[in-house]
C-alpha positions in Angstrom: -145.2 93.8 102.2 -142.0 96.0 102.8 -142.0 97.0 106.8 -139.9 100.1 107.9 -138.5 100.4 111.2 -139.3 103.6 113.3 -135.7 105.1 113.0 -135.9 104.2 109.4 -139.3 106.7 108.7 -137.3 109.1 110.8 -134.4 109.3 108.5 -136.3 109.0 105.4 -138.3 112.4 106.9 -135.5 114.1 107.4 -133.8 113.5 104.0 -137.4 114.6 102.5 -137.5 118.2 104.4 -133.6 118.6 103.6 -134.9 118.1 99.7 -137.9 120.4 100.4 -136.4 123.1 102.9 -134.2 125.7 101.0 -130.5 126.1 102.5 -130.6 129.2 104.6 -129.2 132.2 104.0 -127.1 134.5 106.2 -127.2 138.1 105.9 -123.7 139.4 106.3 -123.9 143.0 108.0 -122.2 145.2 109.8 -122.1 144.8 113.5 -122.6 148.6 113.9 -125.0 148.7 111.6 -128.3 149.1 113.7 -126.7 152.9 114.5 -123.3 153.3 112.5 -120.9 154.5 113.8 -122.6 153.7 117.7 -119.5 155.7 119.7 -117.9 158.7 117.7 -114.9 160.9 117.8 -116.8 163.9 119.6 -114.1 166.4 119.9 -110.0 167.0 120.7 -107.3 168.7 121.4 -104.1 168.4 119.9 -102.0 171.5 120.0 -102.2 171.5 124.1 -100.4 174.9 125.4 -100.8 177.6 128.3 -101.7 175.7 131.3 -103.5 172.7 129.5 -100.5 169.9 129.4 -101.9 166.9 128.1 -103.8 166.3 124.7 -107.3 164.5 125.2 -109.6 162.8 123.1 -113.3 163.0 124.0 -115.6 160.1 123.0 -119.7 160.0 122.6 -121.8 157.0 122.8 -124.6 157.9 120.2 -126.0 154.4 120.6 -129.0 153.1 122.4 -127.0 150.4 124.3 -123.7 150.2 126.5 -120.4 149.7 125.0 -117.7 148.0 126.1 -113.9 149.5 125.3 -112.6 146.4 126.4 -110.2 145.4 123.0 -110.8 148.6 121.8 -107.6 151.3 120.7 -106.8 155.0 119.6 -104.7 156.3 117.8 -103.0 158.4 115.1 -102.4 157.7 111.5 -99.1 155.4 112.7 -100.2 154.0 116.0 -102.7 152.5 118.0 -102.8 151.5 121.9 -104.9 150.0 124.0 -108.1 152.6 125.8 -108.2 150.1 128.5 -107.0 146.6 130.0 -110.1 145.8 131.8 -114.2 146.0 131.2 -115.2 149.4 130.8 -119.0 149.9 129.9 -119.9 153.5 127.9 -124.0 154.0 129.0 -125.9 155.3 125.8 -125.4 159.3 125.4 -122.5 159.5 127.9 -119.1 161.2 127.0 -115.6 159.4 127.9 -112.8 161.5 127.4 -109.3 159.8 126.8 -105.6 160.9 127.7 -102.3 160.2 128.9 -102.5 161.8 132.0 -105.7 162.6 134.1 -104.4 164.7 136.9 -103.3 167.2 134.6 -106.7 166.6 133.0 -107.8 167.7 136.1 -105.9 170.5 137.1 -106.6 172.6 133.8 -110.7 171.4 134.0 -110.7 171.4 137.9 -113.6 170.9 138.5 -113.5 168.5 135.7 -117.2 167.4 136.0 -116.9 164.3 133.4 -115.4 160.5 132.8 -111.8 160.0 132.3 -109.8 157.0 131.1 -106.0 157.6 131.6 -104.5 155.6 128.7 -101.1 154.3 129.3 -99.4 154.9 126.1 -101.0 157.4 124.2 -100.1 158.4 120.1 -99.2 161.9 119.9 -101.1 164.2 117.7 -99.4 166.0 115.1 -100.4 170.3 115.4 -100.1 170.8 111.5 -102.3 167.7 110.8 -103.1 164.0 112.1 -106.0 161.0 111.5 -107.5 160.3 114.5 -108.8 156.5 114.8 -110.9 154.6 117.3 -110.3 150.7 116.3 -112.7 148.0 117.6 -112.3 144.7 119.5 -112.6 143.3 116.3 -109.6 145.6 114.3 -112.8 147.7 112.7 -112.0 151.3 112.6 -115.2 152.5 114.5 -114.3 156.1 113.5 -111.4 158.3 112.3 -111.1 162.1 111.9 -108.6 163.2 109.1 -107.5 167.5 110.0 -105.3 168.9 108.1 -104.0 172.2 110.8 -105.1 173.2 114.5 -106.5 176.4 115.8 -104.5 177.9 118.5 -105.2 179.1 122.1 -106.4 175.4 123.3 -109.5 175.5 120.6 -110.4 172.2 120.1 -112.1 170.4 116.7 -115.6 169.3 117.5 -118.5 167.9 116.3 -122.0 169.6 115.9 -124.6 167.5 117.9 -127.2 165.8 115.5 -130.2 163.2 116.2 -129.3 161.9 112.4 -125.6 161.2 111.9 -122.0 162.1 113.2 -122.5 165.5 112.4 -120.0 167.7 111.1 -116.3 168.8 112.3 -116.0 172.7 113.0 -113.7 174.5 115.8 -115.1 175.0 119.3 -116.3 178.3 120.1 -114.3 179.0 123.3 -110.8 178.0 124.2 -110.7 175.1 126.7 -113.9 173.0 124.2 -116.4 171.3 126.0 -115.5 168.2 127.5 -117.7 166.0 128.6 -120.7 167.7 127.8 -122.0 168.5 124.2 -120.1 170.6 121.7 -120.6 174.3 121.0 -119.5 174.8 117.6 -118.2 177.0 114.6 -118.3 175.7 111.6 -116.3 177.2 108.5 -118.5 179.4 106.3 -119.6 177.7 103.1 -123.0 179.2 101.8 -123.5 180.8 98.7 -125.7 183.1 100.8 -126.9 184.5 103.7 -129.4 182.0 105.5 -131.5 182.4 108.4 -133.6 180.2 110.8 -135.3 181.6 113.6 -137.5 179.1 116.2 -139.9 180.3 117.5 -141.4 182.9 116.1 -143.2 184.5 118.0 -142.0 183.3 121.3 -142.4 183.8 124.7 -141.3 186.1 127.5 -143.4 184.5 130.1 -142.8 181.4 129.6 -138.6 181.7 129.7 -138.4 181.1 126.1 -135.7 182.2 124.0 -135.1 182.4 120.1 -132.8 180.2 118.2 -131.0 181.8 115.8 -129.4 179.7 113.3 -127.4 180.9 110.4 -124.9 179.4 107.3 -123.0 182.3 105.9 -120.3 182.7 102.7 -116.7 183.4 103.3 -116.1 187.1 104.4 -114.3 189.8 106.3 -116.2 189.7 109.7 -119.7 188.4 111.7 -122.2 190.6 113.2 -125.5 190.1 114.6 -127.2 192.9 116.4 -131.1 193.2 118.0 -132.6 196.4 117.3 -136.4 197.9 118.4 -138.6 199.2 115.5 -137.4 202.6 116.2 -133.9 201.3 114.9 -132.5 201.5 118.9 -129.8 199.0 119.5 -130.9 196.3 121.8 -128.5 193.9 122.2 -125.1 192.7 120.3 -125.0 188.9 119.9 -122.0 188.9 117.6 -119.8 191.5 117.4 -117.1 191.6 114.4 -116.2 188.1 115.1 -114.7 185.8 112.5 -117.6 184.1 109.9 -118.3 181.2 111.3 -122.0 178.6 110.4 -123.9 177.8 113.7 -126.4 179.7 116.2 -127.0 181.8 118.8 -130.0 182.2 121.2 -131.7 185.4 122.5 -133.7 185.6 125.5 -135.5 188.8 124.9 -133.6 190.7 127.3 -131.3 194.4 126.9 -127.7 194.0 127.0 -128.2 194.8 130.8 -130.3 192.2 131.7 -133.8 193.5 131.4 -136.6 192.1 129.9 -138.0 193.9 126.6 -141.0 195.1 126.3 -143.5 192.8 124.0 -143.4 193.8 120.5 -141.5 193.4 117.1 -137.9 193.5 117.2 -135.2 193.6 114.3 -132.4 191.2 113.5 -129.5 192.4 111.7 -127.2 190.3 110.5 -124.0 191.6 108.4 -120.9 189.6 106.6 -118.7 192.5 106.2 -117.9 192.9 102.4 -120.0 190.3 101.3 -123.9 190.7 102.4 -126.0 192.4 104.7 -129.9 191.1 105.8 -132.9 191.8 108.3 -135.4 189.7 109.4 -137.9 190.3 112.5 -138.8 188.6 115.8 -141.6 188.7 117.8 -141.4 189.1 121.6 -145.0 187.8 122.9 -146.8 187.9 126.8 
């Protein structure tokens, strides 16, 4: 009769469940992967002029945790530095906007109501056309932003704000941008057609509502969008002859001057000069 010894059963065990048990497998994956990229390239300027003396760089943790810039660079198709030397935690949905020097920041943006990280190098952005990349900890580019020309008059390039992705680049509707707060944006006209959304319909004096208008347009000369009454009275000019742009505008069911409309059916027209010309209706409830 053959006796074993305790740590001898052990062993033996062990090399049976090594035989048995299949050698795991690792999934390799992204680190980012849970919410690619987690912090974006929101929006920048990089043809600073007229008061505004500093380019800037605003960043948007899309994420639903905190991330921490420690490691992490910018930088332009040549050259990357350092955001920060020391912990820096980015709470999900907040803005952080980057540059080389925040009191000038401040002086054009006074009050300048957001985050700031003064940098201190910082890669200088080309006017007629740059890559902007946000690198990692871990040398990853995060995101990057190829632009081929600027806009002028301290228009920044921005990003539309989306619950399912990046979203997409465009110019910033006003002079200045947005920074630190989410982006109001044109986007370059690329439709075939004409296209209209319009939420909700009806809606609701009352209740402070106000109609979204959103539109994708072709290439054309100019942008209107006018509110008339079913008489065909002008109510109120939203766009007026401005350049074709994609994006939307809201109406609050009030005159140019201010005053509420009476409930009813109103019109929207909506004209690319030289190209096309539509109407669609609203309805202005209690």
């Amino acid at each position: 009769m053959v006796k074993y010894s305790p740590l001898g059963i052990v062993m033996a065990l062990c090399v049976v469940i090594l035989r048995v048990v299949p050698e795991p497998v690792f999934p390799i994956t992204n680190a980012f992967a849970f919410e690619s990229p987690p912090v974006i390239i929101s929006e920048f300027i990089a043809d600073n002029h007229g008061g505004l003396e500093v380019e800037w760089v605003e960043l948007k943790n899309r994420s639903s945790a905190s991330i921490d810039f420690d490691g992490w660079s910018l930088g332009d198709r040549i050259r990357l530095y350092p955001i920060i030397d020391r912990e820096y935690e980015l709470l999900p949905g907040q803005y952080v906007v980057l540059c080389k020097d925040s009191s000038a920041l401040v002086d054009y943006y006074e009050p300048a109501l957001f985050d700031i990280i003064e940098m201190t190098s910082w890669a200088a952005l080309n006017n007629d056309g740059d890559l902007v990349r946000l690198v990692d900890d871990r040398g990853d580019t995060v995101d990057s932003f190829e632009y081929e020309d600027t806009f002028g008059d301290n228009v920044s390039w921005a990003r539309m704000e989306t619950d399912n992705g990046p979203g997409q680049w465009g110019r910033s509707q006003n002079s200045g941008g947005t920074p630190g707060r989410p982006n109001m944006v044109y986007l370059e006209p690329t439709a075939e057609r004409v296209r209209l959304n319009i939420e909700p319909n009806p809606f609701s004096l009352r209740h402070d509502e106000a109609v979204r208008i959103t539109f994708a347009v072709p290439p054309g000369e100019s942008l209107s969008m006018i509110i008339y009454d079913i008489r065909g009275r002008e109510v109120v000019t939203l766009i007026d002859n401005a350049a074709p742009y994609e994006g939307a505008v809201c109406w609050d069911g009030r005159f140019a001057d201010g005053r509420p409309v009476p409930i009813g059916i109103y019109v929207i027209y909506f004209e690319i000069a030289g190209v096309e010309r539509c109407q669609r209706t609203v309805v202005v409830g209690p």
